[in-house]
PDB file of N, CA, C and O in Angstrom, chain B, residues numbered from 101:
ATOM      1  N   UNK B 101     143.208 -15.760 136.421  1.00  0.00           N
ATOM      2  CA  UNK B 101     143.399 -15.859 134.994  1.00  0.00           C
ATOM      3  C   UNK B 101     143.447 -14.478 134.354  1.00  0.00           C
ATOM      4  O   UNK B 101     142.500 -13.757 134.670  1.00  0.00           O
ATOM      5  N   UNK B 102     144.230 -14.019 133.628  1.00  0.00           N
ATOM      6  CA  UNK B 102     144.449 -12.847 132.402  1.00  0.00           C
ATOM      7  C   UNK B 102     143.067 -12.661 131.475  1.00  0.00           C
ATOM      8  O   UNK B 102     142.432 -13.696 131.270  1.00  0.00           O
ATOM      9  N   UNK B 103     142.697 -11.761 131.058  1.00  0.00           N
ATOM     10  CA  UNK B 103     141.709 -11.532 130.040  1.00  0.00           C
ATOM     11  C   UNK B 103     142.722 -11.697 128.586  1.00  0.00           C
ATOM     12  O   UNK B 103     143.891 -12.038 128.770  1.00  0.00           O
ATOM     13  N   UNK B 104     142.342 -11.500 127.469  1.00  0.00           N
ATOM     14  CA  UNK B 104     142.831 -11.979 126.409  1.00  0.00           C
ATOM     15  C   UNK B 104     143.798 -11.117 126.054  1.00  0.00           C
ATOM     16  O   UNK B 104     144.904 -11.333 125.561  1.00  0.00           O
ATOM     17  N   UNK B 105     142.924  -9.487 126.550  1.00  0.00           N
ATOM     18  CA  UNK B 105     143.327  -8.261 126.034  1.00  0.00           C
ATOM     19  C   UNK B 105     144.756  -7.936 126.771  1.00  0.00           C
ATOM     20  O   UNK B 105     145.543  -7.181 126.199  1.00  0.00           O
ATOM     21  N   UNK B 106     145.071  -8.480 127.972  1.00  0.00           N
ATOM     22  CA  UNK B 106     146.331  -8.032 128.711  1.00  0.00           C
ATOM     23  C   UNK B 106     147.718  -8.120 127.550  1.00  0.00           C
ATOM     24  O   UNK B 106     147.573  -8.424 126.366  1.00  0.00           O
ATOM     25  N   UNK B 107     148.192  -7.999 127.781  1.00  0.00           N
ATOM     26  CA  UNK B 107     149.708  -8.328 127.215  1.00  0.00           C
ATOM     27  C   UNK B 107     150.431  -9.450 128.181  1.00  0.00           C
ATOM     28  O   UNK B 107     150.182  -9.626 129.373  1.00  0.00           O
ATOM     29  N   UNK B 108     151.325 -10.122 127.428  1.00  0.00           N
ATOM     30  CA  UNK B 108     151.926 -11.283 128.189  1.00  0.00           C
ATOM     31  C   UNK B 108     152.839 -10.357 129.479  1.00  0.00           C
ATOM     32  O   UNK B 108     153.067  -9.163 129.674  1.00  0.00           O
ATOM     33  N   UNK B 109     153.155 -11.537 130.122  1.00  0.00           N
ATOM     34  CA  UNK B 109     154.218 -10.448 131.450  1.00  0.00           C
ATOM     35  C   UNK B 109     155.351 -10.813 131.065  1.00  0.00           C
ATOM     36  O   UNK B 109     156.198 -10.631 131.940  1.00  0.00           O
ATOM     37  N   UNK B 110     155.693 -11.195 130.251  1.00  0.00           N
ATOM     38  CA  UNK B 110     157.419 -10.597 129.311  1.00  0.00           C
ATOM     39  C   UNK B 110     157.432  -9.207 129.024  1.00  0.00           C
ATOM     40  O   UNK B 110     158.274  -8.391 129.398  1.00  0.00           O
ATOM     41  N   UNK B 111     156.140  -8.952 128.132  1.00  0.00           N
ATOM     42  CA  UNK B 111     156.361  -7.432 127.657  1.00  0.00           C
ATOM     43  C   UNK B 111     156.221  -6.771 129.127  1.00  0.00           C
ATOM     44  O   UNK B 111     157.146  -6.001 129.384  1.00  0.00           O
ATOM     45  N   UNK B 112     155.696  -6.851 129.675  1.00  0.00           N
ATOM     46  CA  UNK B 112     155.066  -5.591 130.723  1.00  0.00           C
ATOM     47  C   UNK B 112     156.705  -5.896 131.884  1.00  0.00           C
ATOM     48  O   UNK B 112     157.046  -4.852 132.439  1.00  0.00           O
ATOM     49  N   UNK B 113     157.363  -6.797 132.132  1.00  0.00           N
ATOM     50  CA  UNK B 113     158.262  -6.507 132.490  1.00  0.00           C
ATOM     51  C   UNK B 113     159.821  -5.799 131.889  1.00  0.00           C
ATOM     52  O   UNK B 113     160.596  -5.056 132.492  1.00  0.00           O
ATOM     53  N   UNK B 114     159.893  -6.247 130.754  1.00  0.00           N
ATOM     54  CA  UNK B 114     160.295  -5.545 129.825  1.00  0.00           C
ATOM     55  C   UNK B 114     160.635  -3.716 129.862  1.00  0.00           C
ATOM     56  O   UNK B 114     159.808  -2.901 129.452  1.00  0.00           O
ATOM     57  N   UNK B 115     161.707  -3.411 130.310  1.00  0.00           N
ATOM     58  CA  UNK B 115     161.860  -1.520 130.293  1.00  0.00           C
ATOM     59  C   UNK B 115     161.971  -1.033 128.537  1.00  0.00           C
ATOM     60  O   UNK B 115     162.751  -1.274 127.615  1.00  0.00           O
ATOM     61  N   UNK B 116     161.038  -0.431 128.671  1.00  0.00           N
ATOM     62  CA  UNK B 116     161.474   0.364 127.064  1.00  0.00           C
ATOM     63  C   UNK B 116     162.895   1.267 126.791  1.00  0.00           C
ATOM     64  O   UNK B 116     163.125   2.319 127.388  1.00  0.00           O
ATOM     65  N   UNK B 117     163.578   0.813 126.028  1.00  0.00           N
ATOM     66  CA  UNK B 117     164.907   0.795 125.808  1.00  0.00           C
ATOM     67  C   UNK B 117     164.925   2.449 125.053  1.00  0.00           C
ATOM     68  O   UNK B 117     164.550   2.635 123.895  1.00  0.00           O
ATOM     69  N   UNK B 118     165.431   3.545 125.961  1.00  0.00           N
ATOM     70  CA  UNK B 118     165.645   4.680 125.167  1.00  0.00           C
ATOM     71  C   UNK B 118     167.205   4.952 124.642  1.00  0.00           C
ATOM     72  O   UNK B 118     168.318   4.501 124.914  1.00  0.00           O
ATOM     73  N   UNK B 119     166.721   5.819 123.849  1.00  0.00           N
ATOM     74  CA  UNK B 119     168.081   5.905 123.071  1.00  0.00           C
ATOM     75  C   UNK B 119     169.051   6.809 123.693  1.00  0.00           C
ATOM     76  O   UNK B 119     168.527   7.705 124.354  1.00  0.00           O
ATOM     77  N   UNK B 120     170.511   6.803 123.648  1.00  0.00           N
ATOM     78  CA  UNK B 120     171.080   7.275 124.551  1.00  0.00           C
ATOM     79  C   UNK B 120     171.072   8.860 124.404  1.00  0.00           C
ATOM     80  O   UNK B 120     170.859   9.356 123.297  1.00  0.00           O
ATOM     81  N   UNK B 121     171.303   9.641 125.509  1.00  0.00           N
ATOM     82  CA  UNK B 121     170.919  10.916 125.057  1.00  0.00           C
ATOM     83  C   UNK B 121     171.953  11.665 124.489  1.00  0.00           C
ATOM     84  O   UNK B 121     172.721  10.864 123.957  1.00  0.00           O
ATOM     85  N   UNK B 122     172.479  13.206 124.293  1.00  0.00           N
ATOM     86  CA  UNK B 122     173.987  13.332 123.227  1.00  0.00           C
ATOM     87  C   UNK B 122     174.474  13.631 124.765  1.00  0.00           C
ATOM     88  O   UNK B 122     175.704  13.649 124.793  1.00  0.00           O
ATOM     89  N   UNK B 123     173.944  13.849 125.936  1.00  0.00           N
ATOM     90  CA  UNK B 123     175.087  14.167 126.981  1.00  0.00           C
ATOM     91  C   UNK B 123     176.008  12.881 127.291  1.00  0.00           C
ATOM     92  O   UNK B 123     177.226  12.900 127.471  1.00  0.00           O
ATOM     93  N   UNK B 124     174.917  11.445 127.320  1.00  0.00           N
ATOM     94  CA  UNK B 124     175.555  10.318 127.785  1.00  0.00           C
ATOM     95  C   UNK B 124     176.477   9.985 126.131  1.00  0.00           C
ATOM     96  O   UNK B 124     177.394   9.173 126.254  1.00  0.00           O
ATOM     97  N   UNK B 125     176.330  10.380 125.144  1.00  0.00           N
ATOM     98  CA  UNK B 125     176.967  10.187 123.867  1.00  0.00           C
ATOM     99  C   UNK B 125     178.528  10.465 124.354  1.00  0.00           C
ATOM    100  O   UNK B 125     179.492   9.714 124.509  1.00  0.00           O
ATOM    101  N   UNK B 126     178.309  12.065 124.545  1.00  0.00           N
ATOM    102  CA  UNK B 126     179.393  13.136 124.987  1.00  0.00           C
ATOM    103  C   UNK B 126     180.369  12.596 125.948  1.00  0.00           C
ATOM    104  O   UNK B 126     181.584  12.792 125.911  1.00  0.00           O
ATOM    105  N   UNK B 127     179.710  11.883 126.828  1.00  0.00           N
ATOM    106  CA  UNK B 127     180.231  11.685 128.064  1.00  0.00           C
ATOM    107  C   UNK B 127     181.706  10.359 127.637  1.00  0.00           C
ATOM    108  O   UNK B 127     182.907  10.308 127.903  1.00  0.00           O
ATOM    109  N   UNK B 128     180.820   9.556 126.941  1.00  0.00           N
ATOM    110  CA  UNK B 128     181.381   8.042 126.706  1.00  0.00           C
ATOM    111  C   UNK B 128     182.369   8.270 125.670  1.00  0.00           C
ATOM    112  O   UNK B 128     183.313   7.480 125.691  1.00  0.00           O
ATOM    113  N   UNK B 129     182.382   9.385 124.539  1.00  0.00           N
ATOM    114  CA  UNK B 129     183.303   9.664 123.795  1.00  0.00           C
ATOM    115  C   UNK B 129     184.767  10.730 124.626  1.00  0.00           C
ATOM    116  O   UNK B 129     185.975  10.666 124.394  1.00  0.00           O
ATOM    117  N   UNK B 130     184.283  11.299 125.248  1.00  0.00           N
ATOM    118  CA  UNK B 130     185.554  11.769 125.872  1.00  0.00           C
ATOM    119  C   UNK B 130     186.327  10.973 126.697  1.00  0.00           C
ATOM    120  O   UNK B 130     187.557  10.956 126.653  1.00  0.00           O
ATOM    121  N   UNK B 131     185.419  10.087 127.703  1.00  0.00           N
ATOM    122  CA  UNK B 131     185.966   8.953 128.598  1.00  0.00           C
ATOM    123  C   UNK B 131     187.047   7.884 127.775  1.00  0.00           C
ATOM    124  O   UNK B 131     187.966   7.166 128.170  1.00  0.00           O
ATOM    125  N   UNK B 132     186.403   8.181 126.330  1.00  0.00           N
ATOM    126  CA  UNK B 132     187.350   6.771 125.559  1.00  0.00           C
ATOM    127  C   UNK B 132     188.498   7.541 124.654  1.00  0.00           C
ATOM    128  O   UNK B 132     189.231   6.853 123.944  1.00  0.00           O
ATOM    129  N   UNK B 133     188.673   9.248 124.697  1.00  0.00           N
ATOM    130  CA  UNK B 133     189.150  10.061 124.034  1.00  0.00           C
ATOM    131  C   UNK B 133     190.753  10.200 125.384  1.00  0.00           C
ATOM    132  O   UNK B 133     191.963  10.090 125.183  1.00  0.00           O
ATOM    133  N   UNK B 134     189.913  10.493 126.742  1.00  0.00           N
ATOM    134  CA  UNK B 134     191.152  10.506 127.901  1.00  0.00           C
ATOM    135  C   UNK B 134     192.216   8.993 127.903  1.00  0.00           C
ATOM    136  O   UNK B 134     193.417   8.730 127.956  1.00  0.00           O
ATOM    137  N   UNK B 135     190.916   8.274 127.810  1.00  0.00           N
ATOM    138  CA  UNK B 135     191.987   6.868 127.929  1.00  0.00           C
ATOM    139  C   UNK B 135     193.111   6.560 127.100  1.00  0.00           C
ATOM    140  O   UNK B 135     194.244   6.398 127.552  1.00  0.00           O
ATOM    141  N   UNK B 136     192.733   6.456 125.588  1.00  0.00           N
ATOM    142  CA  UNK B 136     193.345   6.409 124.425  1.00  0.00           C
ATOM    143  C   UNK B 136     194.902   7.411 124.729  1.00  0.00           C
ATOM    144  O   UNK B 136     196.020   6.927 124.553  1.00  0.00           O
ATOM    145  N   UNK B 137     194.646   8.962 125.241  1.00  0.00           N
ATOM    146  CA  UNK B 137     195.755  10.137 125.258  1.00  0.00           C
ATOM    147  C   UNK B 137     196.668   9.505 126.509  1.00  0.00           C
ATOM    148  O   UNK B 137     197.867   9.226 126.498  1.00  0.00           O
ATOM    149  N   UNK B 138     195.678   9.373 127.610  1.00  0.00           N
ATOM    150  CA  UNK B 138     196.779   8.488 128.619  1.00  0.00           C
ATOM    151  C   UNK B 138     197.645   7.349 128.172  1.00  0.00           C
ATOM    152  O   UNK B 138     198.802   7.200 128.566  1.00  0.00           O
ATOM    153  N   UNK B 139     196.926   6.414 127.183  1.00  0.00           N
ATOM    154  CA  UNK B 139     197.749   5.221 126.544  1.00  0.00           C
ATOM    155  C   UNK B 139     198.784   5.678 126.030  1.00  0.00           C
ATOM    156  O   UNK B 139     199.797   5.111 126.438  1.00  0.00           O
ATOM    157  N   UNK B 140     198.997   6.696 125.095  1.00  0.00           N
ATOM    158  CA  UNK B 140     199.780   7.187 124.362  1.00  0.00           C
ATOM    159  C   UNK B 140     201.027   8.187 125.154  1.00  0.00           C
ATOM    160  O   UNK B 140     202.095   8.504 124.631  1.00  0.00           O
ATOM    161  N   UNK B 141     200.608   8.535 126.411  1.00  0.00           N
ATOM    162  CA  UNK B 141     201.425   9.361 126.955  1.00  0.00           C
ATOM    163  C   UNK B 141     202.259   8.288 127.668  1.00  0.00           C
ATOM    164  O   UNK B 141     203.444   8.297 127.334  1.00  0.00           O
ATOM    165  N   UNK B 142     201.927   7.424 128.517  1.00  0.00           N
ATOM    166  CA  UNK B 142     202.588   6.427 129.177  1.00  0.00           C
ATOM    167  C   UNK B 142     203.790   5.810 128.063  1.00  0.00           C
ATOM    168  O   UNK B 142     204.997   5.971 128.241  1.00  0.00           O
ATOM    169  N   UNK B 143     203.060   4.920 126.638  1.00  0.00           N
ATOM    170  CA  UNK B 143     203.954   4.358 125.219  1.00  0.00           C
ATOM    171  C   UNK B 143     205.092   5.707 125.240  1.00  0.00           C
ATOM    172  O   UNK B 143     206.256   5.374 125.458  1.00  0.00           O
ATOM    173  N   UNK B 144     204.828   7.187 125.030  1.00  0.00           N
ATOM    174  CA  UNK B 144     205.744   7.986 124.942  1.00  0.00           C
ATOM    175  C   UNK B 144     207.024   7.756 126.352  1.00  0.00           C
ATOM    176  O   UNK B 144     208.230   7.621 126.145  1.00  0.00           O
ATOM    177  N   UNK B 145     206.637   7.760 127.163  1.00  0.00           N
ATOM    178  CA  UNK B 145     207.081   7.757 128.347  1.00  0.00           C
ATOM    179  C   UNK B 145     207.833   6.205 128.615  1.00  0.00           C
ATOM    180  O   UNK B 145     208.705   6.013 129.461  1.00  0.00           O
ATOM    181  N   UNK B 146     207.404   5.407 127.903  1.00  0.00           N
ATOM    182  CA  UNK B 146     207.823   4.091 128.660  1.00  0.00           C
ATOM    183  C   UNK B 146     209.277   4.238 126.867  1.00  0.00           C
ATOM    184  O   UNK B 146     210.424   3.995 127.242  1.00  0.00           O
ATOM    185  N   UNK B 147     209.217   4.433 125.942  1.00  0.00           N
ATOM    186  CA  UNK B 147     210.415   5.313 124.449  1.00  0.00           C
ATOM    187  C   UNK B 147     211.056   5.988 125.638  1.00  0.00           C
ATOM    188  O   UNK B 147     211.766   5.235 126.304  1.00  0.00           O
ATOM    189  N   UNK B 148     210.995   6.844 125.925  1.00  0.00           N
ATOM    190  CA  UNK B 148     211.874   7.925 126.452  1.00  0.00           C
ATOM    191  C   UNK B 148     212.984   7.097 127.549  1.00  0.00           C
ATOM    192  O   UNK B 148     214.200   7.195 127.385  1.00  0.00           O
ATOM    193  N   UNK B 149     212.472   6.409 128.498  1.00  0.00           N
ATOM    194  CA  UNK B 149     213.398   5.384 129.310  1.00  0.00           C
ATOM    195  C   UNK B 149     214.066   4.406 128.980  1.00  0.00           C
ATOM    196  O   UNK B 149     215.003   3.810 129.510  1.00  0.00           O
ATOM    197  N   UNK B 150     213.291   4.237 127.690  1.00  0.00           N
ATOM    198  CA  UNK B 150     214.209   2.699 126.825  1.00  0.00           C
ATOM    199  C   UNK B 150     215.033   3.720 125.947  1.00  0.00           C
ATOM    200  O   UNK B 150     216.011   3.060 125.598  1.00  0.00           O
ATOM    201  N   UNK B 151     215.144   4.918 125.436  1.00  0.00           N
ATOM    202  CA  UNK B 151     215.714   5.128 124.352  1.00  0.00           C
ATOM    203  C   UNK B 151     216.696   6.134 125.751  1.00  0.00           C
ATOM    204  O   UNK B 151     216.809   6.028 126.973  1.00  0.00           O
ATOM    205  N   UNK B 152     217.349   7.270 124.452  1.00  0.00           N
ATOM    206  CA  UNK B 152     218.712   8.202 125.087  1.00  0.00           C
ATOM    207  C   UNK B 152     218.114   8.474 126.099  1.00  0.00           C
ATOM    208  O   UNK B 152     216.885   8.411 126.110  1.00  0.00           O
ATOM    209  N   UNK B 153     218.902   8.884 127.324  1.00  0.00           N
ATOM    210  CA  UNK B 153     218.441  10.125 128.255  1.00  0.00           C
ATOM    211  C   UNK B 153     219.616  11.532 127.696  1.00  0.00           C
ATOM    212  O   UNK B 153     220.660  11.380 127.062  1.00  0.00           O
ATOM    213  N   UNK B 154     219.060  12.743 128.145  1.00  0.00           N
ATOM    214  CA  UNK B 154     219.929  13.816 127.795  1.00  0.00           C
ATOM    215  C   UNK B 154     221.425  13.427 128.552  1.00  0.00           C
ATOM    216  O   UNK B 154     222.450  13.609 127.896  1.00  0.00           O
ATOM    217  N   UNK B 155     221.476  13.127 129.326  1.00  0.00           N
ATOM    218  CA  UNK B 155     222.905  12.868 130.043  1.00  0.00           C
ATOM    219  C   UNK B 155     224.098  11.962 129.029  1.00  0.00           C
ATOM    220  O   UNK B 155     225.320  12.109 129.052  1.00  0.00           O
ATOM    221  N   UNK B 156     223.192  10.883 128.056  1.00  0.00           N
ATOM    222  CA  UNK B 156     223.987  10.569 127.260  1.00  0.00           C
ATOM    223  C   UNK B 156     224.639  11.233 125.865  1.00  0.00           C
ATOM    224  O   UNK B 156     225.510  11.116 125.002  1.00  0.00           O
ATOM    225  N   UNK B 157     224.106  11.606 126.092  1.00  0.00           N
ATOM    226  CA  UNK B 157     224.106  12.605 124.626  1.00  0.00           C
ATOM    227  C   UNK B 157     225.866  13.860 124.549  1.00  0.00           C
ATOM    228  O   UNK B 157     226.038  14.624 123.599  1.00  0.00           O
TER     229      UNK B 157
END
């Protein structure tokens, strides 16, 4: 049996939730900064094959 004073074993299993630090901030904003520039380079790239090539011109 538990004494009164314990805490339930929800809390004690429970990890204390820290806040993210500015490296993991840093990290997750550039990761979503590369993706976004790749999206946009491919959209440029996928215009360029649907539209003129220099040969037509």
């Amino acid at each position: 049996m538990r004494s009164p004073s314990d805490p339930p074993v929800r809390e004690k299993a429970r990890k204390p939730e820290r806040p993210a630090s500015r490296e993991d901030r840093l990290k997750a904003a550039l990761k979503a900064n590369m993706a976004r520039r790749k999206a946009q380079a491919r959209a440029r790239t996928a215009e360029d094959a649907d539209g003129q090539t220099k040969d037509e011109e």
